[in-house]
C-alpha positions as CSV (number, residue, x, y, z in Angstrom):
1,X,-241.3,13.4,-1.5
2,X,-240.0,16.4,-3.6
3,X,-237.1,16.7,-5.2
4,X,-236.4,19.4,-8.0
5,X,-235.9,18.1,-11.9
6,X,-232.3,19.8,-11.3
7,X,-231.5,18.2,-8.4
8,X,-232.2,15.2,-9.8
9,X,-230.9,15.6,-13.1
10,X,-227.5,17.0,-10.9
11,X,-227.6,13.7,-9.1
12,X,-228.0,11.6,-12.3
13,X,-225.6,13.1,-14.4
14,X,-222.5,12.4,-11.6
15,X,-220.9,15.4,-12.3
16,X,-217.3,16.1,-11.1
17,X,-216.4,12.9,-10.7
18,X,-212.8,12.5,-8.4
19,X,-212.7,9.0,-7.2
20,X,-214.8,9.5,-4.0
21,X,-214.4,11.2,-0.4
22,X,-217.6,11.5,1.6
23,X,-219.0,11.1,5.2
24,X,-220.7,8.9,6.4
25,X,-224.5,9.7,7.5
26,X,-225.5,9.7,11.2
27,X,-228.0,11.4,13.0
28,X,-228.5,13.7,16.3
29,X,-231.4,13.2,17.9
30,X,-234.7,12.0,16.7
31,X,-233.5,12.8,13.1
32,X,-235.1,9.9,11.7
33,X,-236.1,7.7,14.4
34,X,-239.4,8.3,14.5
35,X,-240.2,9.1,10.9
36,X,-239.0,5.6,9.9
37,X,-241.3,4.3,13.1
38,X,-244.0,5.9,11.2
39,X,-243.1,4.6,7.9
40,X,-242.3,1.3,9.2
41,X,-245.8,1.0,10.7
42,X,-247.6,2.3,8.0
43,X,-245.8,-0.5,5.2
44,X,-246.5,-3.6,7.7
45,X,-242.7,-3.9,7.7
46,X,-240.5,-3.3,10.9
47,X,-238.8,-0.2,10.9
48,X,-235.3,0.3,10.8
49,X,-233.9,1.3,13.7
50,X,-231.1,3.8,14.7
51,X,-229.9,1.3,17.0
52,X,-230.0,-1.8,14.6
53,X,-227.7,0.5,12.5
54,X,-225.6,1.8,14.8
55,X,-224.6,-1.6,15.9
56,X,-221.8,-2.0,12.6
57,X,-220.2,0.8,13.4
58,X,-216.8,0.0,14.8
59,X,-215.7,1.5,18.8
60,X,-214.0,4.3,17.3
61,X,-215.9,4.8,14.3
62,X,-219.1,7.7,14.4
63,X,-222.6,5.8,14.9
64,X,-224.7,5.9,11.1
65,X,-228.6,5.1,11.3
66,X,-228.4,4.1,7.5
67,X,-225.5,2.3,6.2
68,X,-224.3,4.1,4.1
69,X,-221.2,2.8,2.0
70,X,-218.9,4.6,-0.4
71,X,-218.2,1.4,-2.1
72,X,-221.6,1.1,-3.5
73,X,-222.1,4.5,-4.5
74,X,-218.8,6.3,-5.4
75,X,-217.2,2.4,-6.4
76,X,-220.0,0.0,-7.8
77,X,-222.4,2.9,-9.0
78,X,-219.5,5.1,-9.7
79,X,-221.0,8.5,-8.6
80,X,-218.3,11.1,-9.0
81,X,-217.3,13.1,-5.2
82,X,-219.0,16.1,-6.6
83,X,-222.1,14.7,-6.8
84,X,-222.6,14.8,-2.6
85,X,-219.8,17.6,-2.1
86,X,-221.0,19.9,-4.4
87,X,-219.1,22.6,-3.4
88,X,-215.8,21.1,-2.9
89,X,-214.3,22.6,-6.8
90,X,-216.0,26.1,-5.9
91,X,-215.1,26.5,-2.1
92,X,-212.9,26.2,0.9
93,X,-215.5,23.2,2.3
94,X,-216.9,20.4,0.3
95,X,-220.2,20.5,1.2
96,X,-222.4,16.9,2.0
97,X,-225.6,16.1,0.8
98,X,-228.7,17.0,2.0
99,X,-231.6,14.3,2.4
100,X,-232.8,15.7,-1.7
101,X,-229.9,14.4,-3.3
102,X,-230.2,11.1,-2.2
103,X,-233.6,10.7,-2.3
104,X,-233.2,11.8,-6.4
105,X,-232.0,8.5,-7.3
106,X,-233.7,6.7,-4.0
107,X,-237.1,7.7,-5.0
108,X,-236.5,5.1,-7.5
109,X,-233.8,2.7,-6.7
110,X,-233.2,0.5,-3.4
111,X,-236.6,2.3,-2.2
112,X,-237.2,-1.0,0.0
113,X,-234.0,-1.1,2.1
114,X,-234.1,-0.3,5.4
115,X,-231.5,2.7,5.2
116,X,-233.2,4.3,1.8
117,X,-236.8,3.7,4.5
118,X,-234.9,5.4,7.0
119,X,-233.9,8.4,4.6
120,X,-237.0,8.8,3.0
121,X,-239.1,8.7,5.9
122,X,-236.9,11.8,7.2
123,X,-236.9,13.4,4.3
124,X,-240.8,13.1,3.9
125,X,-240.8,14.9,7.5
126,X,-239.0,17.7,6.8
127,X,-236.4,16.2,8.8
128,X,-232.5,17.1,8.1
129,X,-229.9,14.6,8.1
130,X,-226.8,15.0,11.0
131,X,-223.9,14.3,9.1
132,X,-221.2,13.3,11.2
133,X,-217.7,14.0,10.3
134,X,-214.9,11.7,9.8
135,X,-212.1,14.0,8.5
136,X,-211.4,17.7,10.3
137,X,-208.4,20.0,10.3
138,X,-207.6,21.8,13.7
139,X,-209.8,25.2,13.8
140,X,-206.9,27.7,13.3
141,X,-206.0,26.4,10.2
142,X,-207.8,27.3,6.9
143,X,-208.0,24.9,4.3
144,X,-209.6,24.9,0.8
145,X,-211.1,22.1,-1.0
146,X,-210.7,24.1,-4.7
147,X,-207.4,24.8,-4.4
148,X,-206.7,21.3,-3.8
149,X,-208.6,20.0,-6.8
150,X,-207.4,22.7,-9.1
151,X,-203.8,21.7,-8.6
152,X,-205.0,17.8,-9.5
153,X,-205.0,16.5,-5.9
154,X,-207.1,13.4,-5.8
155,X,-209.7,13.0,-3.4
156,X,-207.9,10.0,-1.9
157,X,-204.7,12.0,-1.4
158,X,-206.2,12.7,1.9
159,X,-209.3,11.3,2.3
160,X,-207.8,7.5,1.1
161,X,-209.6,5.1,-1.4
162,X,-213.2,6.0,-0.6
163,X,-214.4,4.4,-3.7
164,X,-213.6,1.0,-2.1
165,X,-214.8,1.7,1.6
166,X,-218.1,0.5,2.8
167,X,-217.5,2.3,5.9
168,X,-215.6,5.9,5.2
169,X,-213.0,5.4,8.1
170,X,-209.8,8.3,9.0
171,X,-207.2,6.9,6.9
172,X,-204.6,10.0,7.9
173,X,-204.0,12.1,10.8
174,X,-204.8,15.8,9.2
175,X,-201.8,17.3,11.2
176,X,-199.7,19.7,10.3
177,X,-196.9,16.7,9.8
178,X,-199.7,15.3,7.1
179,X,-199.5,18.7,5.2
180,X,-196.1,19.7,5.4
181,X,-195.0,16.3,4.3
182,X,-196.7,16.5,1.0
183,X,-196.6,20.0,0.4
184,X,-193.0,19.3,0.2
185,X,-193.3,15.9,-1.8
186,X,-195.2,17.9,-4.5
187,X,-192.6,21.5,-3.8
188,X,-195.8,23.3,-2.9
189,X,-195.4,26.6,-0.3
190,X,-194.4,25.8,3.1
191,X,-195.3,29.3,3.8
192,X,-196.9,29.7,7.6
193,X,-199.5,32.3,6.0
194,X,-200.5,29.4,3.1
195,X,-202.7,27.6,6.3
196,X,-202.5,29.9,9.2
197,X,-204.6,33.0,8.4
């Protein structure tokens, strides 16, 4: 497995923590399926399964092959938002994680759980992780993560308390209702130009 001395160090260091807002990790396809076979196989121990995984995952919840939870990583291990959504203080998106940020702490911690197997044996493949999304605003609006977090908007403002879910879940609608509501609580622009470019 390679991961760069930044990455990890970047990883390590927990920069720009904000409480917590991430996605959970699923996968399209064979992402890991057969990697983790492999690796699986090649230990003696049974490999974890994108079904066996998928099976927590609530009806209306996205399907994760590892699961993954906030509350161990952005609560218990308190790893700052910025850490997996590198670019959220920089950009309009927020960015997620690819496979060589986790694996820069999971190269040496948790290495023999079934969801760190299931990474690493993707990651080792030169396979991407799928992310699937949990929060999305309509197309035809235009949001931005920095100028959120410049003005001091918490993560959990929108994304709810993160740090304390072990499965990210919706916790609000991102409607225009959603928006207006607190731009208006916090006597920012209501200005139709502000989201609709």
């Amino acid at each position: 497995m390679r991961v760069s001395g930044a990455a990890a160090t970047f990883l390590l260091l927990g920069a720009l923590g904000c409480g917590a807002a991430a996605a959970p990790v699923a996968a399209s396809g064979p992402v890991a399926a057969g990697a983790a076979a492999e690796q699986g196989a090649a230990s003696g121990a049974p490999a974890p399964s994108l079904a066996a995984a998928s099976a927590t995952a609530p009806p209306d919840q996205p399907a994760a092959p590892v699961n993954f939870s906030h509350k161990v990583h952005a609560g218990d291990n308190q790893i700052g938002c910025g850490v997996c959504h590198a670019y959220a203080r920089h950009s309009p998106n927020a960015g997620l994680a690819p496979a060589s940020v986790c694996m820069g702490c999971h190269k040496f911690v948790g290495k023999d759980k079934p969801g760190v197997m299931t990474m690493a044996a993707a990651f080792a493949a030169g396979h991407p992780v799928s992310w699937t999304r949990v929060n999305r605003v309509p197309d035809h609006v235009f949001f931005s993560h920095q100028r959120h977090l410049a003005k001091g908007i918490e993560c959990k403002s929108c994304h709810g308390d993160v740090a304390s879910m072990t499965l990210d879940v919706k916790v609000h609608d991102l409607q225009m209702g959603f928006c207006m509501d607190c731009h208006r609580q916090k006597q920012a622009t209501v200005d139709c130009l502000t989201c609709h470019k």
